[in-house]
C-alpha positions in Angstrom: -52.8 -87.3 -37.1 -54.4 -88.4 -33.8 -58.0 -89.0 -34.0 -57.4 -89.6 -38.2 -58.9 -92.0 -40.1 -58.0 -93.3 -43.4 -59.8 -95.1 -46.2 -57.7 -97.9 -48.3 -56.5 -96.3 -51.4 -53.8 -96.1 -53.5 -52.6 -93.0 -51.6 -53.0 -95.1 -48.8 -50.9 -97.5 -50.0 -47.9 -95.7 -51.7 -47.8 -94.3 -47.9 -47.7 -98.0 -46.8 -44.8 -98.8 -49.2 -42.8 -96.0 -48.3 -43.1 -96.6 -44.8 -41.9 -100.2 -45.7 -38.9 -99.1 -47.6 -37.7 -97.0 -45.1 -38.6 -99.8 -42.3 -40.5 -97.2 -40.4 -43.4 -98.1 -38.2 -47.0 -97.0 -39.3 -50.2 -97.5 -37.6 -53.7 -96.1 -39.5 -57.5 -96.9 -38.4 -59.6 -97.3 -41.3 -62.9 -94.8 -41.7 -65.5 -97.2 -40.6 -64.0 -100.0 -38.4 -60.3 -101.6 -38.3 -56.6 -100.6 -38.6 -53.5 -101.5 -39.8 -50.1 -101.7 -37.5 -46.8 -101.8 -39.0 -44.0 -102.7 -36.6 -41.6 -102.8 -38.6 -40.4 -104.6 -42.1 -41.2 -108.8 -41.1 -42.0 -111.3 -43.0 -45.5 -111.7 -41.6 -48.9 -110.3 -41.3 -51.9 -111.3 -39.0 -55.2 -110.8 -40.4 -58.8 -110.4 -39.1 -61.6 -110.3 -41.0 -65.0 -109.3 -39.1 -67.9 -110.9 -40.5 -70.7 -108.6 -42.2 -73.7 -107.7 -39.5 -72.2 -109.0 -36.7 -71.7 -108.3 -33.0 -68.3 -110.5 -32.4 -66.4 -109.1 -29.8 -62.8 -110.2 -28.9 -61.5 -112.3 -31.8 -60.1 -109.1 -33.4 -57.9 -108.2 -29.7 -56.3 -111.3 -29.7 -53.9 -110.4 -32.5 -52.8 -106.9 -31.2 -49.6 -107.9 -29.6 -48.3 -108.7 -32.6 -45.5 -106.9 -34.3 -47.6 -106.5 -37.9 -51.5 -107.0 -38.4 -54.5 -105.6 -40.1 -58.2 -105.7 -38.8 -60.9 -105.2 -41.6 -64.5 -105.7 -41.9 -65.5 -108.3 -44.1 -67.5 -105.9 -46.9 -63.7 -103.7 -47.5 -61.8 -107.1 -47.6 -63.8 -108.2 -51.1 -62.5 -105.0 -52.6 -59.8 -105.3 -54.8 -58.0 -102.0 -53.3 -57.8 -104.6 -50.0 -56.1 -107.4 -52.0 -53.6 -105.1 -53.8 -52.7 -103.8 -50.0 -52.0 -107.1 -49.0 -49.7 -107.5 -52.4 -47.7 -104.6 -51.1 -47.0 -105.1 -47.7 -45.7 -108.8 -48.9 -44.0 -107.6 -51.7 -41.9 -105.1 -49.8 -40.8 -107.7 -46.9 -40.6 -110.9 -48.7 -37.5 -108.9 -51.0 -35.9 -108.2 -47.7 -36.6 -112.0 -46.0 -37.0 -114.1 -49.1 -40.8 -115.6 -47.9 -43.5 -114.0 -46.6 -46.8 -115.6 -44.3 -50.4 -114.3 -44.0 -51.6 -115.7 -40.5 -55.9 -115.4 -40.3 -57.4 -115.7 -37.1 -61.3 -116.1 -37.0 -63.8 -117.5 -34.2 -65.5 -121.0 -35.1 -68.9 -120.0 -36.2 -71.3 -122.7 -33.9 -73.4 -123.0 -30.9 -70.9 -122.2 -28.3 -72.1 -123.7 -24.7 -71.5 -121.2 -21.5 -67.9 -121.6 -20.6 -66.9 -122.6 -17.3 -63.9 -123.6 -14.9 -63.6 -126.6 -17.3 -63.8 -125.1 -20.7 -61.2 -126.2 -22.9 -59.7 -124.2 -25.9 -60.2 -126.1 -29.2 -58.2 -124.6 -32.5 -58.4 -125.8 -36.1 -55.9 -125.4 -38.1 -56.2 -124.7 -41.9 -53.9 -124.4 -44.4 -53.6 -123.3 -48.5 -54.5 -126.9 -50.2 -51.9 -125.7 -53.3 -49.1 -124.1 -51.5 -49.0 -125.1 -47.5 -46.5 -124.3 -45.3 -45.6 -127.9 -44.7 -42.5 -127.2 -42.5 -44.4 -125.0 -39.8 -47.0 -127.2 -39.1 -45.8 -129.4 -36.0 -44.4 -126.2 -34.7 -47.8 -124.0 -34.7 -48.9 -127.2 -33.1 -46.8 -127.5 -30.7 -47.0 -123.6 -30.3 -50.9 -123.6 -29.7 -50.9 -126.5 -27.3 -49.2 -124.6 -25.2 -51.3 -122.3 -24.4 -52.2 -122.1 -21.1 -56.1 -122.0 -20.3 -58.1 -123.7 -17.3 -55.6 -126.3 -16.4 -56.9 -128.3 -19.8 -55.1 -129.1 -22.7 -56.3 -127.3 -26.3 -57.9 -129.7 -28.4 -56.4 -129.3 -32.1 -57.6 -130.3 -35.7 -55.6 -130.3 -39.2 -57.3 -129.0 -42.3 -55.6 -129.2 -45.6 -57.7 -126.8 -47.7 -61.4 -127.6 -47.3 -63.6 -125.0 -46.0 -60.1 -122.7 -45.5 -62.2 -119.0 -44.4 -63.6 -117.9 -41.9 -67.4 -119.1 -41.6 -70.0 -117.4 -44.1 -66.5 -115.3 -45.9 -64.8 -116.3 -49.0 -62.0 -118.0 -48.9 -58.9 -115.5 -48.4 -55.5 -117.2 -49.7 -52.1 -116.3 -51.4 -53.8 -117.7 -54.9 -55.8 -115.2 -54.9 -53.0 -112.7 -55.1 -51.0 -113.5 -57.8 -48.8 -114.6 -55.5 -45.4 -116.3 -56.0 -44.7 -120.0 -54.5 -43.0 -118.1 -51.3 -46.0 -116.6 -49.9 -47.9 -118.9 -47.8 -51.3 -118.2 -46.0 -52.3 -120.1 -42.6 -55.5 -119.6 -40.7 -55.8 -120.1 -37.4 -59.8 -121.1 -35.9 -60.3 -121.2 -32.4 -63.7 -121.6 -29.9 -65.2 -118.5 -28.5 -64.6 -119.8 -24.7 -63.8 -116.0 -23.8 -67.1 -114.7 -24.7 -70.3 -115.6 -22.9 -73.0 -114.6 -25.8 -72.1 -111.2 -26.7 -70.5 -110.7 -23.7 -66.5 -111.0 -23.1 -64.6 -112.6 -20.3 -62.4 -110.3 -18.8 -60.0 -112.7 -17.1 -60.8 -115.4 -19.8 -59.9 -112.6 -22.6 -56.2 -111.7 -20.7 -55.2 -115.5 -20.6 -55.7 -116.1 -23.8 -54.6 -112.9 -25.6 -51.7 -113.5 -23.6 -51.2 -117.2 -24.8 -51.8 -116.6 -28.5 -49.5 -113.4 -28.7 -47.1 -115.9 -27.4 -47.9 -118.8 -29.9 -48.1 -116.8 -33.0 -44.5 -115.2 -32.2 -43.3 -118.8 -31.9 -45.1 -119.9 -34.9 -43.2 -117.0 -37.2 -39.7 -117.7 -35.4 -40.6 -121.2 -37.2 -41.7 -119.7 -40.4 -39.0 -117.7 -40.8 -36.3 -120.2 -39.3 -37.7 -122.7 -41.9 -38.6 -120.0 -45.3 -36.7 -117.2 -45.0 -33.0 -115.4 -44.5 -33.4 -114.0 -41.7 -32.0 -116.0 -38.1 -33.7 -114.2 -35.0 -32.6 -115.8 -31.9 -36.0 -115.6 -29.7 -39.5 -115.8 -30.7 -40.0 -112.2 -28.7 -37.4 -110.7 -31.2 -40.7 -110.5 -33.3 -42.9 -108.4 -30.7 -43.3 -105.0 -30.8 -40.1 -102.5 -30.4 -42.1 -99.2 -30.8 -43.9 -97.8 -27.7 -47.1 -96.1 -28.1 -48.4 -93.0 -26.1 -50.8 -94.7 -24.2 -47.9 -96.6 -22.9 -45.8 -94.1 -21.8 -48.6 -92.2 -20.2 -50.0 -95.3 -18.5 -46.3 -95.5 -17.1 -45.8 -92.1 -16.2 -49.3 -91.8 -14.5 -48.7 -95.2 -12.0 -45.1 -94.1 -11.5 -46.4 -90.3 -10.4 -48.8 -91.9 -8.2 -46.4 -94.1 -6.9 -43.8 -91.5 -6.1 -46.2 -89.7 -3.9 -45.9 -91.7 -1.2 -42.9 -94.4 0.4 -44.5 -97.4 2.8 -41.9 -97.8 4.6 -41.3 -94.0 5.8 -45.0 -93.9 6.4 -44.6 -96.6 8.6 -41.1 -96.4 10.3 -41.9 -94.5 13.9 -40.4 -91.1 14.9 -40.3 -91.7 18.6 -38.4 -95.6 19.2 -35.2 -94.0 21.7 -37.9 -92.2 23.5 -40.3 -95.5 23.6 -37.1 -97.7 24.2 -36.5 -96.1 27.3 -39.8 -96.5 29.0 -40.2 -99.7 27.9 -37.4 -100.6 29.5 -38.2 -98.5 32.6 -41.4 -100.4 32.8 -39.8 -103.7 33.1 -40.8 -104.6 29.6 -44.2 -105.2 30.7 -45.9 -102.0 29.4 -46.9 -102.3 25.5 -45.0 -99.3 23.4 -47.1 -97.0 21.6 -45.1 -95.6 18.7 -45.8 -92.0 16.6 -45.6 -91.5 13.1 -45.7 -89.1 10.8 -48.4 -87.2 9.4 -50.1 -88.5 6.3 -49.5 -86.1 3.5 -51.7 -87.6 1.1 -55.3 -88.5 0.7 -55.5 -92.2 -0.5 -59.2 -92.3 -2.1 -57.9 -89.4 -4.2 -55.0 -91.1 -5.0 -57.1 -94.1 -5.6 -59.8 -91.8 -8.0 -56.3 -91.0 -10.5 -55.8 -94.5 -10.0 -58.3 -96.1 -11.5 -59.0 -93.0 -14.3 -55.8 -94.7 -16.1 -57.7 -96.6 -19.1 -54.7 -99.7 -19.1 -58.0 -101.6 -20.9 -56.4 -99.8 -23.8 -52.9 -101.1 -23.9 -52.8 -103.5 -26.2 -49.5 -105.5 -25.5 -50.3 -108.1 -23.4 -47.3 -108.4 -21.7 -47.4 -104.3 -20.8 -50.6 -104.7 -19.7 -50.3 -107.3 -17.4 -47.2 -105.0 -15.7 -50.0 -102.4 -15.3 -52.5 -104.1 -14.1 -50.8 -105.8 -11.6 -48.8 -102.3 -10.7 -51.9 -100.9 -10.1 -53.6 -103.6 -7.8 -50.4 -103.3 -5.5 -50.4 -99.3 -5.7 -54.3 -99.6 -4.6 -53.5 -101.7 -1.7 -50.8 -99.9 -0.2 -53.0 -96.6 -0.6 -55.4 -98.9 2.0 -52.2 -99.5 4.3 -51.6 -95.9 4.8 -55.4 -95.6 5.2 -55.3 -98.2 7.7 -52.0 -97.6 9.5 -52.2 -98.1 13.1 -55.6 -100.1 13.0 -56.0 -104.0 13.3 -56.7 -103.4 9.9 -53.3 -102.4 8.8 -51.6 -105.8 9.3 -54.0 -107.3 6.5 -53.1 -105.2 4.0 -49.8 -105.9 4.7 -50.2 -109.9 4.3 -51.8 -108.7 0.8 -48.8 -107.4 -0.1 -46.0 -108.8 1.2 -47.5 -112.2 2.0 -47.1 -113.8 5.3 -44.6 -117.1 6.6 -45.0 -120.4 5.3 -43.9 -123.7 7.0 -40.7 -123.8 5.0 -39.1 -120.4 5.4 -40.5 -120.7 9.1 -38.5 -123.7 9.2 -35.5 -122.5 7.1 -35.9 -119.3 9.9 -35.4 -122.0 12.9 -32.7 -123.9 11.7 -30.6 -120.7 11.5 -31.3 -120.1 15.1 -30.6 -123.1 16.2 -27.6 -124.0 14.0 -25.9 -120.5 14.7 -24.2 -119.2 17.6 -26.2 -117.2 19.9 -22.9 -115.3 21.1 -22.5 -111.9 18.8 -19.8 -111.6 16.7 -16.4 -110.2 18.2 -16.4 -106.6 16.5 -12.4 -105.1 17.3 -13.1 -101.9 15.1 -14.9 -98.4 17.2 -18.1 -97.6 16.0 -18.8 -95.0 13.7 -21.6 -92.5 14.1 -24.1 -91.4 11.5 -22.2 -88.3 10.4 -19.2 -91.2 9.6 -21.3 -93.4 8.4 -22.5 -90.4 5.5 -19.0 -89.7 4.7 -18.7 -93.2 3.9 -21.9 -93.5 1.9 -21.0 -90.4 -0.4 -17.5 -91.4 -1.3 -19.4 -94.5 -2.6 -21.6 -92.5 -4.6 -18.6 -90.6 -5.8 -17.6 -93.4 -6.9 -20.4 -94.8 -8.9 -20.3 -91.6 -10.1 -17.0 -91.9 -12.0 -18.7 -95.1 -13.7 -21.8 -92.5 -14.6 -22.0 -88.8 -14.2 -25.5 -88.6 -13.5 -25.5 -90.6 -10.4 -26.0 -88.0 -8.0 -28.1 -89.2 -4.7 -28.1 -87.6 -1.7 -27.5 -88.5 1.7 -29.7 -87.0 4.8 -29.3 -87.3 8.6 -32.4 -87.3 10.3 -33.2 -86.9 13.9 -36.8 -89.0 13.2 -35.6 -92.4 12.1 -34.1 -95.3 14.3 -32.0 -96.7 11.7 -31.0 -96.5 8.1 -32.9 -96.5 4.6 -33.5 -95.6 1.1 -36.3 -93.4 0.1 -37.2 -92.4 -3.1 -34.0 -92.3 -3.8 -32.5 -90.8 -0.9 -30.7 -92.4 1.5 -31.4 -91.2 5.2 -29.4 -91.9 8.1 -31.1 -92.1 11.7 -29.1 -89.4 13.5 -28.6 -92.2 16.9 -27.2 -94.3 14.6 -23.9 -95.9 15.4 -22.3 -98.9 13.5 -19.4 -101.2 13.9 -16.7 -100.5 11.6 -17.1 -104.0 10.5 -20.4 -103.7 9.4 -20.0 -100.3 6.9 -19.2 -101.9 4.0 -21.7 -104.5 4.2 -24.6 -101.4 5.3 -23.6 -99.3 2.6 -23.6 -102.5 -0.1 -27.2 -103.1 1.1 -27.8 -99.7 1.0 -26.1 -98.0 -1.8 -24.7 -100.8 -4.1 -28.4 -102.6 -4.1 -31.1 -100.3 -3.0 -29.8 -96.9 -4.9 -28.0 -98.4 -7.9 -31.3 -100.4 -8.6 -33.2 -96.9 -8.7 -30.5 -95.8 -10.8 -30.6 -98.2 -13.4 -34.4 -98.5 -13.2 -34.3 -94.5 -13.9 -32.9 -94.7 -17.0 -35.1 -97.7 -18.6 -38.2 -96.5 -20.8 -40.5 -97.7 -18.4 -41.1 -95.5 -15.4 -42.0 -99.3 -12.9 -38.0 -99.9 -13.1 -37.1 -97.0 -10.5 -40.8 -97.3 -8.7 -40.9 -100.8 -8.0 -42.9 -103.4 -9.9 -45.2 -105.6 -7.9 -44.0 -107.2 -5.2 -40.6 -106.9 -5.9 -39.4 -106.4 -2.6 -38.6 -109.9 -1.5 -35.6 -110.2 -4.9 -34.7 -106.6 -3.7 -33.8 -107.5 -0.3 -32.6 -110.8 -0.9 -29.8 -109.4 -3.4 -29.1 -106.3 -0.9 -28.2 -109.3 1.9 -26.7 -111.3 -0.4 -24.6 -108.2 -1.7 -23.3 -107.9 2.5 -22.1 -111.8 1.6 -20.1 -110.9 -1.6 -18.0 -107.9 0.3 -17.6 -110.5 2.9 -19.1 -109.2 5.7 -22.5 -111.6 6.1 -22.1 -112.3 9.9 -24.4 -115.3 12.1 -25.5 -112.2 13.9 -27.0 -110.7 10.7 -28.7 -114.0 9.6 -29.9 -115.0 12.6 -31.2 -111.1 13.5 -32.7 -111.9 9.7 -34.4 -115.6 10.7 -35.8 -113.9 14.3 -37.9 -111.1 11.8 -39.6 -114.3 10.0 -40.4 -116.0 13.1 -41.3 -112.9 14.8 -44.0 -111.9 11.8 -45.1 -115.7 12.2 -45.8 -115.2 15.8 -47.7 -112.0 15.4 -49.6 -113.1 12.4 -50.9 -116.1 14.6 -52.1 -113.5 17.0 -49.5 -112.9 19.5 -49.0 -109.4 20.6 -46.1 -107.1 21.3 -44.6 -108.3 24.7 -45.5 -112.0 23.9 -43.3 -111.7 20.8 -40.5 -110.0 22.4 -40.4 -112.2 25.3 -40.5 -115.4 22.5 -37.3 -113.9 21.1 -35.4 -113.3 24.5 -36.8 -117.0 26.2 -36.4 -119.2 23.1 -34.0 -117.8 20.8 -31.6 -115.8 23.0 -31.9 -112.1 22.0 -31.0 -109.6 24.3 -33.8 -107.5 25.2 -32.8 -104.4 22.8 -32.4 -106.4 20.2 -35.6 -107.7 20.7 -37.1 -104.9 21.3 -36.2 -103.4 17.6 -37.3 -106.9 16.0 -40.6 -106.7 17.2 -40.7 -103.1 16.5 -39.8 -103.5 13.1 -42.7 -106.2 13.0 -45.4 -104.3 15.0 -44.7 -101.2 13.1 -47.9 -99.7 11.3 -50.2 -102.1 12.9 -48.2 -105.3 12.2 -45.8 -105.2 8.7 -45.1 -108.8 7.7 -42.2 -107.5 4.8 -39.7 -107.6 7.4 -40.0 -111.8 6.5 -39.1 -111.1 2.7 -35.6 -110.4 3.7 -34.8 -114.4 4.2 -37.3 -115.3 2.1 -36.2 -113.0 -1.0 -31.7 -114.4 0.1 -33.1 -118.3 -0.4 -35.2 -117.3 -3.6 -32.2 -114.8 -4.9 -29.3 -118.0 -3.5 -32.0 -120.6 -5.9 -31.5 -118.1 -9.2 -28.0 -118.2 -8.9 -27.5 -121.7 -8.7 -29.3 -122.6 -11.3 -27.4 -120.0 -13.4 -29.4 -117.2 -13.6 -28.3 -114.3 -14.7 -26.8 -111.7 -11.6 -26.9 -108.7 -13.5 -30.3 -109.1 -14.6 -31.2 -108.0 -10.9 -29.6 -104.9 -11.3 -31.9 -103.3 -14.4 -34.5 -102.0 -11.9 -36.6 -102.7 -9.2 -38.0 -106.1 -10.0 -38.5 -109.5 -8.4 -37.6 -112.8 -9.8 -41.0 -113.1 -11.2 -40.8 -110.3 -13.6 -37.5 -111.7 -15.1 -39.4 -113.8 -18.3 -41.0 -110.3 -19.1 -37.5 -108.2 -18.6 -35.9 -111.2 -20.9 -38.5 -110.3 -23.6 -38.2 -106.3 -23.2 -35.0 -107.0 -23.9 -35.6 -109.3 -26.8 -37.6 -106.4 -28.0 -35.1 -103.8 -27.9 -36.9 -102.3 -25.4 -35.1 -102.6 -22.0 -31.4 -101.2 -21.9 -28.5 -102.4 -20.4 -27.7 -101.4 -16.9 -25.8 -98.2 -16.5 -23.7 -99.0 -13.1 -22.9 -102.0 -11.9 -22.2 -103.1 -8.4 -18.3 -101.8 -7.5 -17.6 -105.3 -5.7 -18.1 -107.7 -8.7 -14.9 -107.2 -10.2 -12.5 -108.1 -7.4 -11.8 -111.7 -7.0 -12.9 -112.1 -3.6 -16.5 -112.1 -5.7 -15.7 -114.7 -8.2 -14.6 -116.7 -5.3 -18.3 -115.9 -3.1 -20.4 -116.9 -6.1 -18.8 -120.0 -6.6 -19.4 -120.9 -2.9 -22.7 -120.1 -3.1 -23.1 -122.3 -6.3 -22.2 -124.9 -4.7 -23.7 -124.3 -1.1 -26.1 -126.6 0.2 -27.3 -125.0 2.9 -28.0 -120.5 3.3 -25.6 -121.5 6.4 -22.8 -121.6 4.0 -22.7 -118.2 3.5 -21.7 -117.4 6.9 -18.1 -116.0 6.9 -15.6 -119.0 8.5 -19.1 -121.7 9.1 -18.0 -125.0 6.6 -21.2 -127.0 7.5 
């Protein structure tokens, strides 16, 4: 049925009310131009009418991401075959809901100037003279004002009948149906400020398909709050729960890209015990020179699949914004690998993981000021690696008994200096050695965070979950710290080894170079010189990586969600950051996100109830620290 195209008939229609009965989605294109999309049985329907002989472009894609509209020239909409569609798909939902609303959007039909920076959005709104839906009306107000466009508010008129079509169209309203006194039609007029001619905005066009897919949801939840049985609890209840193909394949295709290649293991050098050593047999003053891994892929090919995904065809707003913004970061860290070990590299990296700001910079020196420079007191032996991955897979084990399928391996490798996850793995530098102290807190960084986030994100319907959405790495880290504070083993020396990576990136983003930075950390803030050394490793790495700063950054953004009662388990659906959470609230809204299937092993005990409400009442990150009261 791909490809098909239908003509309005009464075949047509009898396929449309069985559709309805059995509350099954349908979605047609008309022979010709326009379409009908069926969500699902609601008690609404957007409407767009094209006018005869014209070149509009864009009014029509502002009503996509709804749940239930139809698109149709203006020559079929005269016909009578039209009319008695309309009659169906209202008769069939307003049984079920008890009211039912036609919603018209058009374009206002005048000399629009050029629109600039400054260009506000003006809407009318018009209303059935005989039959308006009074109790709606300070609500699609409201809802419309809020739209978001150029930092200026919409300007908004009230029409009670008069001049109630689009311009040059007959009038289109519920009395022409027959209709009963619960059937209400609204139209909706707006200024063309996303067209320049005949030519659309693309930015302009994204803002405000966005804002009114928003606004129309929230002026139904009125509608059907205020005329019908039916008692949703969230205005994005009323989006789209059916995912198309070009979804799924614009998901699979960034996620496929995405799995080809890990930053970080790109990045992380093969040879730092070797380069240790001379360093310190050159009295610290030679520069290291690290070696990395060959580069298995080719970025501009990468980048050529890339940009052959047509996301211009989603037409969810919220989706698409995912995408798009998936894809800018993929692009970019394609140009990092390009780049690595140029003065180009650490640029890229600022583009993605942003740089230091006065505030965490100063957050960063108050914790090495306010903290004792003496390490903490280990008593325990350490462990080696090979202990250390016994200890990581009886923690998978037991995840495992919460679901079968989590099975992730764990890998000791001779080429890394430390520990991490990739792709799902997690790899174990084969130097390694840790305080027993310290395991539970790694492997809750490591496993309980890092590999039950992929797990979880695995099993959403959308691919980014398990690959990372854009820049979510600063919530990512800032929950696996803060998951070392709820099994109650966030030590100063952690913190302030995490505050010396923010003012170490600050220090090498302001130009200074590898010795000057380790020598900053040894004469100012009291490192010994190894654990300098591996700081400024960790931040010269590549070319100069600034995401080692997210790690403080992402435990004061992650500490700021909590206490103002934000939801913990949220975090744990995928690989997100704090900014995605209004679009993970409405997927699940939708019926489109599902609940996570493991959840961290630590948050039953009570030593976590007791952490949380700490840190709910902390006024300072310091408060975290395991026996500090300040």
């Amino acid at each position: 049925m791909k490809g098909q195209r239908f003509d309005i008939n009464d075949a047509f229609i009898q396929e449309v009310s069985s559709a309805l009965d059995e509350n099954k989605p349908i979605r047609r294109r008309f022979t010709g131009w326009g379409r009908l999309h069926i969500d699902r049985k609601l008690p609404f329907l957007c409407i767009y009418r094209r006018p005869q002989n014209s070149r509009e472009k864009g009014t029509d894609e502002l009503i996509l991401g709804q749940a239930n509209y139809i698109l149709v020239d203006e020559v079929r909409a005269k016909t009578a075959v039209f009319k008695k569609l309309l009659q169906c798909i209202a008769i069939k939902t307003e049984k079920a809901f008890g009211a039912f609303l036609f919603l018209e959007l058009w374009s206002q039909d005048h000399q629009q100037p050029v629109p600039n920076s400054q260009s506000a959005l003006q809407f009318q709104i018009y209303t059935d003279a005989e039959n308006p839906p009074l109790n709606i009306l300070e609500a699609t107000e409201n809802a419309l004002l809020g739209i978001e466009f150029n930092d200026v508010n919409p300007e908004l008129t009230l029409d009670y009948g008069a001049n109630s079509y689009p311009n040059h169209m007959t009038t289109l309203n519920v009395s022409q149906l027959n209709s009963p006194s619960n059937w209400y039609w609204m139209g909706v007029a707006l200024t063309p400020v996303f067209r320049d001619g005949n030519k659309t905005l693309p930015y302009e066009m994204k803002r405000i398909h966005l804002g009114i897919t928003r606004a129309f949801r929230q002026i139904f939840y009125a509608f059907i709050h205020k005329y019908t049985t039916h008692t949703p609890k969230h205005y994005h209840e009323l989006g789209k729960r059916s995912i198309t193909s070009i979804v799924l394949q614009t998901d699979k295709k960034l996620a496929e890209i995405k799995d080809n290649f890990d930053i970080l293991f790109h990045v992380t050098p093969v040879n730092v015990p070797e380069v240790w050593t001379a360093f310190s047999n050159s009295q610290f003053l030679k520069t290291p020179i690290f070696k990395y891994r060959p580069r298995p892929i080719d970025p501009d090919q990468l980048k050529r699949q890339l940009y052959a995904i047509k996301i211009e065809q989603i037409d969810d707003p919220a989706l698409t914004h995912i995408f798009h913004t998936q894809r800018q970061e993929i692009s970019q860290l394609l140009t990092m690998i390009g780049d690595r070990n140029t003065s180009n590299f650490m640029y890229g990296s600022l583009q993605v993981f942003g740089g230091v700001d006065d505030v965490l910079l100063g957050e960063a020196k108050n914790i090495l000021n306010c903290l004792s420079v003496q390490s903490p007191s280990f008593t325990g032996e350490k462990l080696s690696a090979s202990e250390l991955a016994k200890r990581a897979k009886r923690l998978i084990a037991d995840y495992r008994k919460q679901n079968a399928d989590f099975n992730y391996t764990v890998e000791i490798r001779n080429d890394l200096p430390g520990i991490m996850v990739s792709s799902g793995k997690l790899l174990i530098g084969s130097t390694l050695s840790l305080h027993q102290e310290t395991i539970e807190a790694t492997l809750a960084h490591e496993v309980s965070t890092h590999i039950l986030t992929h797990f979880n994100g695995r099993a959403q319907p959308f691919q980014q979950f398990h690959s990372g959405m854009q820049n979510y790495e600063a919530a990512q880290e800032g929950l696996a710290v803060l998951a070392e504070y709820f099994v109650g083993n966030l030590h100063s020396g952690r913190l302030r080894t995490i505050a010396a990576r923010v003012v170490a990136v600050d220090a090498m983003v302001q130009g200074a170079d590898f010795i000057q930075v380790f020598r900053l950390l040894i004469d100012e803030w009291y490192f010994s010189n190894e654990q300098a050394f591996h700081i400024t490793m960790r931040v010269f790495r590549g070319g100069g990586f600034t995401k080692d700063a997210v790690y403080l950054k992402g435990l004061l953004e992650v500490v700021d969600y909590l206490k103002t009662d934000g939801e913990f388990m949220l975090l744990f659906v995928g690989k997100i950051g704090l900014q995605h959470i209004p679009f993970v609230k409405e997927l699940r809204w939708r019926n489109l996100l599902k609940k996570s299937q493991v959840t961290p092993n630590y948050i039953d005990s009570k030593l976590f109830e007791s952490k949380m409400t700490r840190l709910k009442k902390s006024v300072s990150i310091l408060n975290l620290i395991k026996g500090n009261t300040q």
